[in-house]
MIZALO-921696 format. One line per 5 residues: for each residue x, y, z of N, C-alpha, C. Coordinates in Angstrom, 3 decimals, always signed. Layout:
REM residues N
X:Y:Z:X:Y:Z:X:Y:Z; ...
END
This chain:
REM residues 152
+87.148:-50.508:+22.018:+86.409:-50.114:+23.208:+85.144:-49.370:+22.807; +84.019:-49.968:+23.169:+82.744:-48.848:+23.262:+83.330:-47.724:+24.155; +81.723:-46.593:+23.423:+81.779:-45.161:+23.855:+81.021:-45.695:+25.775; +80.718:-46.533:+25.699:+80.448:-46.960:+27.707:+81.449:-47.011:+28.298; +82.579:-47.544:+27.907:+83.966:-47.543:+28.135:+84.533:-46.242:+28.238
+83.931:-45.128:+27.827:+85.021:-43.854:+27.772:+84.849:-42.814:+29.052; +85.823:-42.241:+29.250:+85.712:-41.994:+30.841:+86.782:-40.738:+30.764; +86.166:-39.455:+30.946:+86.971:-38.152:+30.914:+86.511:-37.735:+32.667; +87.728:-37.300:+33.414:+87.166:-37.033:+34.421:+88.204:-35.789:+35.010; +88.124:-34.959:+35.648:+89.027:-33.707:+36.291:+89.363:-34.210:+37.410
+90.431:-34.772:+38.140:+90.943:-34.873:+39.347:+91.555:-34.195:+39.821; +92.041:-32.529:+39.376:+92.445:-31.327:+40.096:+93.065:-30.735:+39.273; +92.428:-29.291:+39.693:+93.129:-28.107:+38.776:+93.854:-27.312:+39.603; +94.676:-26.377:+39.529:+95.891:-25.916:+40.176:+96.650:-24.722:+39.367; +97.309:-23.869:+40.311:+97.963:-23.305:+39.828:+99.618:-23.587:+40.323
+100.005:-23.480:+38.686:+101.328:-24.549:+38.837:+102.456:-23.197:+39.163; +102.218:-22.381:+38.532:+103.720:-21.393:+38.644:+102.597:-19.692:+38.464; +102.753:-18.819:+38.734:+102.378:-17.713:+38.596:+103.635:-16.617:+39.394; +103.383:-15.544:+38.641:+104.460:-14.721:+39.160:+103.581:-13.222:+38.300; +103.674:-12.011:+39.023:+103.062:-10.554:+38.952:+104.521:-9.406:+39.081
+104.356:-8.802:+38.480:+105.639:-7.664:+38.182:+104.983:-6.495:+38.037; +105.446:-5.647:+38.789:+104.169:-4.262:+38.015:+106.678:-3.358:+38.425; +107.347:-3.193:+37.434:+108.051:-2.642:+37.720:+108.495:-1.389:+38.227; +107.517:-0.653:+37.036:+107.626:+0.799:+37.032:+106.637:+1.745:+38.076; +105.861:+1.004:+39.193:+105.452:+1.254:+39.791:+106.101:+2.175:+41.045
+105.446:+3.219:+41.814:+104.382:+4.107:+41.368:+104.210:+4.541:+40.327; +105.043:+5.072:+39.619:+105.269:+5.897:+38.612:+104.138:+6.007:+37.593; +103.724:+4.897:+37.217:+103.119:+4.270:+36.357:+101.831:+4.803:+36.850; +100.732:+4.666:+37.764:+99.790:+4.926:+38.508:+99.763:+6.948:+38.547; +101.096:+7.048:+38.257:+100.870:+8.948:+38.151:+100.114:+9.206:+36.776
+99.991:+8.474:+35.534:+100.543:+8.735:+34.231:+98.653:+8.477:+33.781; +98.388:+9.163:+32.606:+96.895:+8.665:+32.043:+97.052:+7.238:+31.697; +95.869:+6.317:+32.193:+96.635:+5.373:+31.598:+95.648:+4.570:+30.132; +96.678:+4.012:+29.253:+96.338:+3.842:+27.735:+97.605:+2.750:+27.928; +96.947:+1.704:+28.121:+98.387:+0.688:+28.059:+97.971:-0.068:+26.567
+99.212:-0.777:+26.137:+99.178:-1.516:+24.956:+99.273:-2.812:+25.742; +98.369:-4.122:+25.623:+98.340:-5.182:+26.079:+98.491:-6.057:+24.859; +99.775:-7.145:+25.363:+99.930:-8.483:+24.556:+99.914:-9.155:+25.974; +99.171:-10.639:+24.847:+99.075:-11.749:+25.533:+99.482:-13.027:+24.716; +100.176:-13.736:+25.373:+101.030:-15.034:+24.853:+100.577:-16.316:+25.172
+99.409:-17.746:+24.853:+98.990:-18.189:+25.527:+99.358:-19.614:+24.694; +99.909:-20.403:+25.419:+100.418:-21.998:+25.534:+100.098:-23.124:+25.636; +99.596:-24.409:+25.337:+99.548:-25.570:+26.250:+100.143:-26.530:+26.146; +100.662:-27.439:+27.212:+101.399:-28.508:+26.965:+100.374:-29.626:+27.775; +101.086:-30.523:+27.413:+100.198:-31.990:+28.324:+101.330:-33.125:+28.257
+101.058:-33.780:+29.407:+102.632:-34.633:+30.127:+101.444:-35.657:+30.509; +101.718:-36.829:+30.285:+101.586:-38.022:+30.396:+101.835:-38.769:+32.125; +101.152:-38.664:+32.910:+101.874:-38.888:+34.184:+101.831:-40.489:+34.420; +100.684:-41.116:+33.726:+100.547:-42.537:+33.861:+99.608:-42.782:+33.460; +99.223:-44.102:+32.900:+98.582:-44.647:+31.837:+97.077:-43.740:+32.166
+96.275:-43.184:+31.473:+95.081:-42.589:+31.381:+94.730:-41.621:+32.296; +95.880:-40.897:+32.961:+96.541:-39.760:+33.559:+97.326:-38.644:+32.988; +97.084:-37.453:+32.777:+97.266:-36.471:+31.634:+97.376:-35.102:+32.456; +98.940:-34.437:+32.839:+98.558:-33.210:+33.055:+98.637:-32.212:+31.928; +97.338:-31.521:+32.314:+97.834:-30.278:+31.096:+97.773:-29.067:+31.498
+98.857:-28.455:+30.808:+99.202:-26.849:+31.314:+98.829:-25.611:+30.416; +98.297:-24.786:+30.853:+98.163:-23.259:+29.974:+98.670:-22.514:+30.413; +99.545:-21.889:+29.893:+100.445:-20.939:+29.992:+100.105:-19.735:+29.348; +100.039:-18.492:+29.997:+99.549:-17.574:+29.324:+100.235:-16.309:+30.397; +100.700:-15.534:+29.122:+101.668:-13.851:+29.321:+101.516:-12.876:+29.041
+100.919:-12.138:+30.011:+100.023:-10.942:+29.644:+101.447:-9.593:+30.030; +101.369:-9.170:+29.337:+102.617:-7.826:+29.348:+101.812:-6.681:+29.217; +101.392:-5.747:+29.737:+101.037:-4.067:+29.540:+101.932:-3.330:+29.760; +101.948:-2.421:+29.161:+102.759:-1.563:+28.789:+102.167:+0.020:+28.534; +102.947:+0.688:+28.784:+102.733:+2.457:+29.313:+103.614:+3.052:+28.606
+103.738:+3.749:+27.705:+104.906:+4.530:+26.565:+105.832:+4.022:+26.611; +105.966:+2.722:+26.459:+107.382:+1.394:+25.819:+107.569:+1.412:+27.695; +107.654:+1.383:+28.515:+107.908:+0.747:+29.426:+106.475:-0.109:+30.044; +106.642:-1.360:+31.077:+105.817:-2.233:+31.219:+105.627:-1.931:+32.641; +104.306:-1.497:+32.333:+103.313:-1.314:+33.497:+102.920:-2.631:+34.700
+102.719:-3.717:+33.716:+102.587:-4.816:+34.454:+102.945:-6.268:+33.769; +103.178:-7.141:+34.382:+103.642:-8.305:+33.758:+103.080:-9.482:+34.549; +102.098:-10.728:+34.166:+101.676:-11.716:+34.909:+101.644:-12.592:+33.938; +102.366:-13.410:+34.581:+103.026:-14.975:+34.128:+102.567:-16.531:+35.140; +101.264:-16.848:+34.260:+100.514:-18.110:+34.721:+100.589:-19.360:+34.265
+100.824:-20.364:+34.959:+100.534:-21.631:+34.552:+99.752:-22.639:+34.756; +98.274:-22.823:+34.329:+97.032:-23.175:+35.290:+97.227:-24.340:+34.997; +96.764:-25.125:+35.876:+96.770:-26.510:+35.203:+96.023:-27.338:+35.421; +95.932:-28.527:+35.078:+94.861:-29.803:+35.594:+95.281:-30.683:+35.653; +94.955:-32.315:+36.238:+94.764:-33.205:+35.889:+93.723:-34.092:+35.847
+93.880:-34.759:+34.609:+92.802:-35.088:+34.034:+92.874:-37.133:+33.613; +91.793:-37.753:+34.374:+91.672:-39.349:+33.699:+90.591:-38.851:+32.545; +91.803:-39.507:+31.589:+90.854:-39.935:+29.743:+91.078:-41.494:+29.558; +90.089:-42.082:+29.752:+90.276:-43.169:+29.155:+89.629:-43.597:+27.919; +89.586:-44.706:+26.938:+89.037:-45.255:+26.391:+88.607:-44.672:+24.948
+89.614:-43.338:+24.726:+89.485:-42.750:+23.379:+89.831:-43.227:+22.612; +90.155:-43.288:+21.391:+90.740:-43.825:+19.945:+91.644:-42.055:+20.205; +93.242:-41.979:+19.482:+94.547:-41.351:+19.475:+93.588:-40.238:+19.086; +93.239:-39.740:+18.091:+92.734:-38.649:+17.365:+91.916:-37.771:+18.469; +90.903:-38.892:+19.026:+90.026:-37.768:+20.129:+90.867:-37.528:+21.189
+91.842:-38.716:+22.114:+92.587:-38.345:+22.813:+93.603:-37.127:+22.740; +94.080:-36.723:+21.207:+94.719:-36.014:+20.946:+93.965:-34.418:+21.035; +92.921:-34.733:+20.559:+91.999:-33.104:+20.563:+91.318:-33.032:+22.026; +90.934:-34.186:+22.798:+91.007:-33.780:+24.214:+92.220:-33.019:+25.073; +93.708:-33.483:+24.656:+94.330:-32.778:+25.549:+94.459:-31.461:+24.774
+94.427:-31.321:+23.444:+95.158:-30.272:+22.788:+93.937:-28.852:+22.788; +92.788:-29.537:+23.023:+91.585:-28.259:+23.051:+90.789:-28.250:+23.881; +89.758:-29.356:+24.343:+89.143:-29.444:+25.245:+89.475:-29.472:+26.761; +90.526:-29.933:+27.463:+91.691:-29.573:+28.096:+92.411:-28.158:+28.899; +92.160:-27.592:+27.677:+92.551:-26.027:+27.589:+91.719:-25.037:+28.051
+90.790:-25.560:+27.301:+89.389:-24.600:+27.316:+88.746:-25.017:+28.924; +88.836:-25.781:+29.302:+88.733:-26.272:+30.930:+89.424:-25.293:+31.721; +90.436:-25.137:+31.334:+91.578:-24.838:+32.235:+90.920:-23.172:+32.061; +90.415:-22.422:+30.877:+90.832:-21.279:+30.824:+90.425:-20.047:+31.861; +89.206:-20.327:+32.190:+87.884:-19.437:+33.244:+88.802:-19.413:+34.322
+89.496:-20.561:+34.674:+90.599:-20.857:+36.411:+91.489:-19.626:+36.147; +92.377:-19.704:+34.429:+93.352:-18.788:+34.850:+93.198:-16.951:+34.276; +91.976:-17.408:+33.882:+91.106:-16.046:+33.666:+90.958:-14.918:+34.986; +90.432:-15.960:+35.596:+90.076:-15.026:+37.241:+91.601:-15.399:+37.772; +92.819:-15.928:+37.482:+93.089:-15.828:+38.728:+94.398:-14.311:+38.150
+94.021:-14.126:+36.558:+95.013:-12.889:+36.267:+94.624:-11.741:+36.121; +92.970:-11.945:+36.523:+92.616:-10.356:+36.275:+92.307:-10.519:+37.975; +92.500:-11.014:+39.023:+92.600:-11.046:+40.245:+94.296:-10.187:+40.863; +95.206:-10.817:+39.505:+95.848:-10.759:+40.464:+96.435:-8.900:+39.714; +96.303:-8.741:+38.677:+96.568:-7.836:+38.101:+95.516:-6.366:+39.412
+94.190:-6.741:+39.234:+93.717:-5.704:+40.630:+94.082:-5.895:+41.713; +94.624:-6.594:+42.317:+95.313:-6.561:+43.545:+96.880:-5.877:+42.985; +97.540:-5.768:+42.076:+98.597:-4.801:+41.655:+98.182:-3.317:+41.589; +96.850:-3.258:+41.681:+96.319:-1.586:+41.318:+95.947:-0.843:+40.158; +95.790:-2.079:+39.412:+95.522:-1.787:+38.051:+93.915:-2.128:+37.937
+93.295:-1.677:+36.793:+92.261:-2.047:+36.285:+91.854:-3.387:+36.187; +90.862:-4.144:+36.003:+91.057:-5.280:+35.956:+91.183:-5.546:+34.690; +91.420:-6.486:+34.018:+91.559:-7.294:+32.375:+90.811:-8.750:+32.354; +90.206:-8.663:+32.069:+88.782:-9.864:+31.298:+89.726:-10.318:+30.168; +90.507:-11.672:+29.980:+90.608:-12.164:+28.633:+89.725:-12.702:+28.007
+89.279:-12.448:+26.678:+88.699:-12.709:+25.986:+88.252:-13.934:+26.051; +87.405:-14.759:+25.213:+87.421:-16.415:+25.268:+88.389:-16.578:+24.329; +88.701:-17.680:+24.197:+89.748:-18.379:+23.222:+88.891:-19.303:+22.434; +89.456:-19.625:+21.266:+89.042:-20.937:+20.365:+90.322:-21.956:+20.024; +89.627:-22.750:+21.613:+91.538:-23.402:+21.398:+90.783:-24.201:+20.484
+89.749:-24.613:+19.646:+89.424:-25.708:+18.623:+90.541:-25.476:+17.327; +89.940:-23.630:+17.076:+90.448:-23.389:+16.286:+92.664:-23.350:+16.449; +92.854:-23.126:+17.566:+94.271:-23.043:+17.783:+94.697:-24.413:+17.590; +94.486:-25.091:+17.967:+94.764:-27.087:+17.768:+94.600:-27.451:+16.468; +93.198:-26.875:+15.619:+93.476:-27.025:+14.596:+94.791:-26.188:+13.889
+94.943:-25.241:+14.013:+96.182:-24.651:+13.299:+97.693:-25.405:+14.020; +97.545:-26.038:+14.780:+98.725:-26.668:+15.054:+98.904:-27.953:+14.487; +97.628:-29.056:+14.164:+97.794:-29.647:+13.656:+98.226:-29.386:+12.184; +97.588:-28.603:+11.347:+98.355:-28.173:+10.235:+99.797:-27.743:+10.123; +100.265:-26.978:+11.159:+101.707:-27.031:+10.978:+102.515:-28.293:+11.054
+102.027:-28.962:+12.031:+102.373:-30.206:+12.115:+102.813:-31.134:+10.936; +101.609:-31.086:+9.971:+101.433:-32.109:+8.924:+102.436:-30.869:+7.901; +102.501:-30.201:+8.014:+103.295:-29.006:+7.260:+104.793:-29.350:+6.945; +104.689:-29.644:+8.632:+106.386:-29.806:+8.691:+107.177:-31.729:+8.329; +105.924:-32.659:+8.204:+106.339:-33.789:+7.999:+105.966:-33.852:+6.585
+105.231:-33.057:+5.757:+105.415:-33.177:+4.519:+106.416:-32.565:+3.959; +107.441:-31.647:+4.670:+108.392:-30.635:+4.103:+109.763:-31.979:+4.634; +109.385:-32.410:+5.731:+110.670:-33.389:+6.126:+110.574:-34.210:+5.117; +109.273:-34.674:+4.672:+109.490:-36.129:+4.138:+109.856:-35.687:+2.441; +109.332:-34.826:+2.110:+110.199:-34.536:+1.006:+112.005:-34.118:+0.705
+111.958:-33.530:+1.901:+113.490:-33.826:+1.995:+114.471:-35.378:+1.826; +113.663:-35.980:+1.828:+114.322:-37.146:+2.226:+114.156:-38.144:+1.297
END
């Protein structure tokens, strides 16, 4: 297939699952606050039909207030997306990075939205380099079929 043939297009982004916890609340809101923030961030991509691709980012932001958790927001942004006409390799780094990085600004605002509507400060995540994250997955990847195939 020529590159005239190739056809990336967004047919809807969404939020698939989200959920906000602030537990220790009020309490938490009495206290100076100095939270320790981790964030946990995911993607998968599901095949819905031929040159139809949803993909999901998942990302888990936990703060925390002297070992107890101030707040907890659990997102799953998502899209779907027509790719047609790639060769496997680009198709593969379309869903695994470019994909992602689409998705991320949607679930950017919608967790430092939802975190100030909890009463907290807001939180800006950083940008991401899902290039660089895809690449490190592909290396594990090839990691783990050179460790299988020597087994064998």
């Amino acid at each position: 297939m020529g590159a005239d043939e190739q056809k990336f297009e967004i047919q809807k982004i969404f939020v698939k699952d989200l959920s906000f916890e602030s537990p220790n609340s009020p309490a938490v809101f009495r206290e100076q606050w100095q939270p320790k923030t981790d964030i946990h961030l995911a993607a998968q991509n599901n095949k819905i039909e031929d040159e139809v691709y949803e993909v999901t980012l998942h990302i888990t932001v936990t703060s925390s207030q002297d070992d107890k958790t101030a707040f907890l927001v659990d997102l799953k942004q998502a899209g779907i997306f027509l790719i047609k006409g790639f060769e496997e390799e680009q198709l593969n780094h379309l869903l695994g990075s470019y994909c992602p990085h689409t998705l991320f600004p949607f679930a950017r605002e919608a967790i430092s939205d939802f975190i100030s509507k909890g009463g907290f400060p807001p939180l800006l995540l950083s940008p991401v380099n899902f290039d660089a994250l895809y690449a490190q997955q592909l290396s594990k990847l090839k990691e783990q079929q050179s460790s299988t195939d020597t087994k064998h």
